[in-house]
C-alpha positions in Angstrom: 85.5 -77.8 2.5 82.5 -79.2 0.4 82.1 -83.0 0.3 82.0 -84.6 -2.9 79.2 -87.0 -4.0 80.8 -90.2 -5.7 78.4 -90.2 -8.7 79.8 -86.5 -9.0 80.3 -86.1 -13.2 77.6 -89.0 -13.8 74.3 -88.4 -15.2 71.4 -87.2 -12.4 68.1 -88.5 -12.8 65.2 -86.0 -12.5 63.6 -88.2 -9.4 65.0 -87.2 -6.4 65.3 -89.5 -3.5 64.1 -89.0 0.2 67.1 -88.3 0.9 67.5 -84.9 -1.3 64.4 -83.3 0.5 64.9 -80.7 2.6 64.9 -81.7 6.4 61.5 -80.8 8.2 61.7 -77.9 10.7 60.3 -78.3 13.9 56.7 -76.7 14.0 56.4 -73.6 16.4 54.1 -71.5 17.4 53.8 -67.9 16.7 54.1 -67.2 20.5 57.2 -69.0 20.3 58.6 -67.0 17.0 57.2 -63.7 18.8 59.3 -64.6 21.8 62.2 -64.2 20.0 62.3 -61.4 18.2 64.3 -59.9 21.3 67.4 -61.2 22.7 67.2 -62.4 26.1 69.1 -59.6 27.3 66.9 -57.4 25.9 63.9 -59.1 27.9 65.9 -59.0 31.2 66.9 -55.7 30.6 63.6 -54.7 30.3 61.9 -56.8 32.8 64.9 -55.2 35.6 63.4 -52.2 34.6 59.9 -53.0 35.1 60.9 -54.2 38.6 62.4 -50.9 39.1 59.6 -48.8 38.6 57.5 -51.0 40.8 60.0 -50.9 43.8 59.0 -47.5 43.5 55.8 -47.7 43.8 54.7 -48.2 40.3 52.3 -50.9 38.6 51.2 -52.6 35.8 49.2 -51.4 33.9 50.6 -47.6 35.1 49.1 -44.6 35.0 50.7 -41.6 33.7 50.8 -39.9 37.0 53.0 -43.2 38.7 55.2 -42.6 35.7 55.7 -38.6 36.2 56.6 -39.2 40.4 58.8 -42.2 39.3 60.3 -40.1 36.9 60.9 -37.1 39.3 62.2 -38.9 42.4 64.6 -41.3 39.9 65.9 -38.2 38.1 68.7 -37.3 40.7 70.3 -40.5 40.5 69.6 -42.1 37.1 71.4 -41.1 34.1 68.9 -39.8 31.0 69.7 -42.6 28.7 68.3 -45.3 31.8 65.4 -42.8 32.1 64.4 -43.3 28.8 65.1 -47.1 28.5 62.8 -47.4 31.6 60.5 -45.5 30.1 60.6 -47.6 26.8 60.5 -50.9 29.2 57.0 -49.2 30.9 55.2 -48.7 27.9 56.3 -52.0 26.8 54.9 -54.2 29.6 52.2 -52.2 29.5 50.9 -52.5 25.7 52.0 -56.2 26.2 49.2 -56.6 29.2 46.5 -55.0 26.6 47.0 -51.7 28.1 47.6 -47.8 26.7 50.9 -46.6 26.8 51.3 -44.2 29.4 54.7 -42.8 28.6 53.1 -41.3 25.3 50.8 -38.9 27.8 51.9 -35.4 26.9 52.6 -34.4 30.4 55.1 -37.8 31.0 56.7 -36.4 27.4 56.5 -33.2 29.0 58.0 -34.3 32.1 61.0 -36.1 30.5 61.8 -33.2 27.8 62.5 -31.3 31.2 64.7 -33.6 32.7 66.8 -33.8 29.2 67.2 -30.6 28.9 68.1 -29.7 33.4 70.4 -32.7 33.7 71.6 -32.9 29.7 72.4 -35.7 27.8 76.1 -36.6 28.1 76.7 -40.1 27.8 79.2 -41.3 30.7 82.7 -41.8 28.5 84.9 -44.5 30.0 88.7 -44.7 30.5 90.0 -46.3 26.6 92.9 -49.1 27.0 95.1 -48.0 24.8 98.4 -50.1 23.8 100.6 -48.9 26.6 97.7 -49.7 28.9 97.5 -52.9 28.3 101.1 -53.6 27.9 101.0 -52.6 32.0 98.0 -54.6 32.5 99.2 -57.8 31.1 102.4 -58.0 33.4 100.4 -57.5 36.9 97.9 -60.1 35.4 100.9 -62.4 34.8 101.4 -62.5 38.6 98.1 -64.2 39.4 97.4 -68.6 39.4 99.0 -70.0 36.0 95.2 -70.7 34.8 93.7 -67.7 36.1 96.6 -65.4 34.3 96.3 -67.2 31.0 92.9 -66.9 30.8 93.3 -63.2 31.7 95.9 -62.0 29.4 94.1 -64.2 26.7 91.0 -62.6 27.1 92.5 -59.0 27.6 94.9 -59.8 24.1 92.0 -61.2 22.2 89.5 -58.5 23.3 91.7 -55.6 22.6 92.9 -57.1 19.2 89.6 -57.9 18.1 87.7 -54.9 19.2 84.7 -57.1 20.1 82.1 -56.1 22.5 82.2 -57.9 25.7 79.0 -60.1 24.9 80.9 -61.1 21.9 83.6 -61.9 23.5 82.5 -64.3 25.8 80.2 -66.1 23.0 83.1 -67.7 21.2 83.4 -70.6 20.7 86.7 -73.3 20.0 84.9 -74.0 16.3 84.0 -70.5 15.4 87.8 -69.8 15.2 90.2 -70.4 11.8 94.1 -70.0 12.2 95.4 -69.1 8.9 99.3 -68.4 8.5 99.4 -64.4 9.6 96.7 -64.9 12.5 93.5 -65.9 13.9 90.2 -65.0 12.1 87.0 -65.4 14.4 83.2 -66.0 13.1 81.0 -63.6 15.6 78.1 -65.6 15.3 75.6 -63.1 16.8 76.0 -59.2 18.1 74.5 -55.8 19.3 73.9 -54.8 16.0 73.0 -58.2 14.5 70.6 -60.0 16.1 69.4 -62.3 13.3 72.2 -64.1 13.4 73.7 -63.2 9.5 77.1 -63.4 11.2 80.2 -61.7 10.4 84.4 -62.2 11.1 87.1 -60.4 12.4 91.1 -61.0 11.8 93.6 -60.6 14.7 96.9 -60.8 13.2 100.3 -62.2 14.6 102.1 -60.2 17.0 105.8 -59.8 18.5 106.9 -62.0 21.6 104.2 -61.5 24.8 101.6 -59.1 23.2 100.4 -61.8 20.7 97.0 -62.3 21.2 97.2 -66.0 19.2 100.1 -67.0 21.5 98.6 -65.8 24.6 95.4 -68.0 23.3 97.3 -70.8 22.6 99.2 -71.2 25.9 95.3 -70.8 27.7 94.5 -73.8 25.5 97.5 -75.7 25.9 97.2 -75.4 30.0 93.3 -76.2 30.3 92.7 -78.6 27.3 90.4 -76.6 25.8 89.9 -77.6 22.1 85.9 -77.7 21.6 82.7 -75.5 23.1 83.0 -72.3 25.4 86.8 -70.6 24.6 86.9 -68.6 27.6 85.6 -70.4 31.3 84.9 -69.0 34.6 87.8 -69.8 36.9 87.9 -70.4 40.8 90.1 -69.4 43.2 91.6 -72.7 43.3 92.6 -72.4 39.3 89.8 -74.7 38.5 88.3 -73.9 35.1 84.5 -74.7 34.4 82.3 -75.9 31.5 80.6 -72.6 32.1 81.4 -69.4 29.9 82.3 -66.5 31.2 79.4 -63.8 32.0 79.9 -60.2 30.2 80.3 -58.8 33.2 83.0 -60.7 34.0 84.8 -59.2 31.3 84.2 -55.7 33.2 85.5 -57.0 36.2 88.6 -58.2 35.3 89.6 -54.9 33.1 89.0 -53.3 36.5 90.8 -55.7 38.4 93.8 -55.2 36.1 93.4 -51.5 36.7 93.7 -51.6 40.3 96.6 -53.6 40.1 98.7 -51.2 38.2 97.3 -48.1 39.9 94.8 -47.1 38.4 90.8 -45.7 38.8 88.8 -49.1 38.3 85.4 -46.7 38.3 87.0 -45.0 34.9 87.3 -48.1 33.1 84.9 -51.1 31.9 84.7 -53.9 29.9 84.4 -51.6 26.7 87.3 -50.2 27.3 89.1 -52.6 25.4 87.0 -51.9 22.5 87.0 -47.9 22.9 91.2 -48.5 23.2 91.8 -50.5 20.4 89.2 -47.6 18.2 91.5 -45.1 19.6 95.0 -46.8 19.3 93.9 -47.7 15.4 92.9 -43.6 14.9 96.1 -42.9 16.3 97.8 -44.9 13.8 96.1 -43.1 11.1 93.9 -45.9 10.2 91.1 -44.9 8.1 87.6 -45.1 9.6 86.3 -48.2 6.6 89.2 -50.4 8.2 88.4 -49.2 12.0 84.8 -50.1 10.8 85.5 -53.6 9.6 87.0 -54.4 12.4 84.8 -53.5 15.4 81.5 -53.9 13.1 80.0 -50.7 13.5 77.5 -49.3 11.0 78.3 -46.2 10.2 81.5 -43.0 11.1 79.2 -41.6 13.6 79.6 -44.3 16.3 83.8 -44.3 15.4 83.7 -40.2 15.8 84.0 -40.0 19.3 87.4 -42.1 19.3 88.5 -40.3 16.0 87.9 -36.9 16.5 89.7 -36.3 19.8 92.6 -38.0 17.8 92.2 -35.5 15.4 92.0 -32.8 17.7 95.2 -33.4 19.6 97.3 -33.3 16.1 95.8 -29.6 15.4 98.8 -27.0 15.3 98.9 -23.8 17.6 97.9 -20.5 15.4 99.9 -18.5 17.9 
């Protein structure tokens, strides 16, 4: 709502008071603006990585020879996509210490074209929650601590409904969320895919008796008080709710946890599961991809494809 001035209608002069400047920024320094232009879990991620490959036996600055026997003995247990990320975080620290880039060496390219093409590529798929899923889910989560539950099958409802991604998820907070009369809409103040901040909202809508994500939110609020700051807390095993927020990987751990309650493979599912399943659920519903999209905040079809197109595939009739 805009506030309005009292002399709003009366003539303006063309001298504008102190008050009408713009406030003064804080002066930083370009170190400080270089700093972050990458998240901070972009720099942990990275700096794990780093710590990796000297476990190993590496250092930094590296020589392309280090990188090759790293490469080699990590190959059996690492997935492709980590291979390259370390790589990426190698070259990085290196170049950032005034050094060469030794993972542009044509025998480390070499090296790693190899691997790509023994092992493959094949991203690891998790389990998707889809609506009967959760359904099950909800009820074995019900049977926990009153707190602990409702901040569960809030979490679950409000994770599934909005399709956010887990680091999302957890960065709400009470004042980036709007109740209109047919649901909830939610400013995601910062992502994945936006990390300049421009912002962007999603809409849950009202639904029928348990499954409603707003009503499942409002009894979570309604038991712990919560009204301003972090929406979703850590919890402890006496039903004690902190001023923390919840890590990301909590998330994971309680879509697992729900798993194993109801019988299922916890290593199959993960915290983006409750993104993947409401992708899926809405393909089977024979949303198009734009509304899928405007949802979850993905750029482009090619990202939704892999939860579209085995839709598709299980509606194609027999030619026999």
């Amino acid at each position: 709502m805009k506030n309005h001035h009292p002399n709003d209608g009366a003539p303006r002069t063309e001298i504008a008071s102190t008050t009408d400047k713009p406030e003064k920024r804080q002066k930083l320094t370009a170190d400080t603006y270089i700093a972050a232009a990458q998240s901070q879990a972009t720099k942990h991620g990275y700096a794990a990585d780093v710590r990796h490959f000297c476990d190993h036996g590496g250092t930094i600055p590296a020589t392309p020879e280090q990188v090759i026997a790293y490469l080699v003995d990590a190959a059996s247990t690492l997935a492709v996509a980590t291979l390259e990320r370390r790589l990426i975080a190698i070259g990085k620290a290196c170049v950032d210490a005034g050094h060469a880039s030794p993972v542009k060496h044509p025998q480390v390219k070499r090296t790693m074209q190899g691997i790509r093409r023994t092992i493959g590529t094949r991203q690891r798929r998790v389990k998707p929650v889809v609506k009967d899923d959760l359904l099950e889910m909800l009820l074995v989560l019900g049977q926990q601590k009153p707190i602990k539950a409702a901040r569960d099958q809030a979490l679950l409802l409000i994770g599934w409904g909005s399709a956010m991604r887990r680091s999302e998820l957890v960065s709400i907070r009470c004042e980036d969320i709007t109740e209109h009369a047919t649901g909830l809409e939610i400013l995601i103040v910062r992502s994945k895919t936006d990390q300049e901040g421009a912002g962007r909202t999603c809409f849950i809508p009202y639904a029928n008796g348990d499954r409603c994500p707003i009503k499942a939110l409002k009894q979570w609020q309604e038991l712990t008080g919560i009204r301003t700051g972090w929406l979703f807390r850590s919890v402890d095993r006496h039903d004690n709710v902190s001023e923390k927020p919840l890590s990301a990987q909590s998330v994971a751990l309680i879509v697992k946890d729900a798993v194993r309650r109801v019988g299922g493979d916890p290593s199959a599912v993960s915290g983006h599961s409750l993104r993947a399943g409401y992708c899926t659920q809405a393909a089977m519903a024979g949303l198009q991809p734009w509304q899928i999209r405007d949802q979850t905040g993905h750029t482009s079809d090619l990202m939704l494809a892999r939860y579209i197109r085995p839709v598709a595939k299980r509606k194609l009739p027999s030619l026999l």
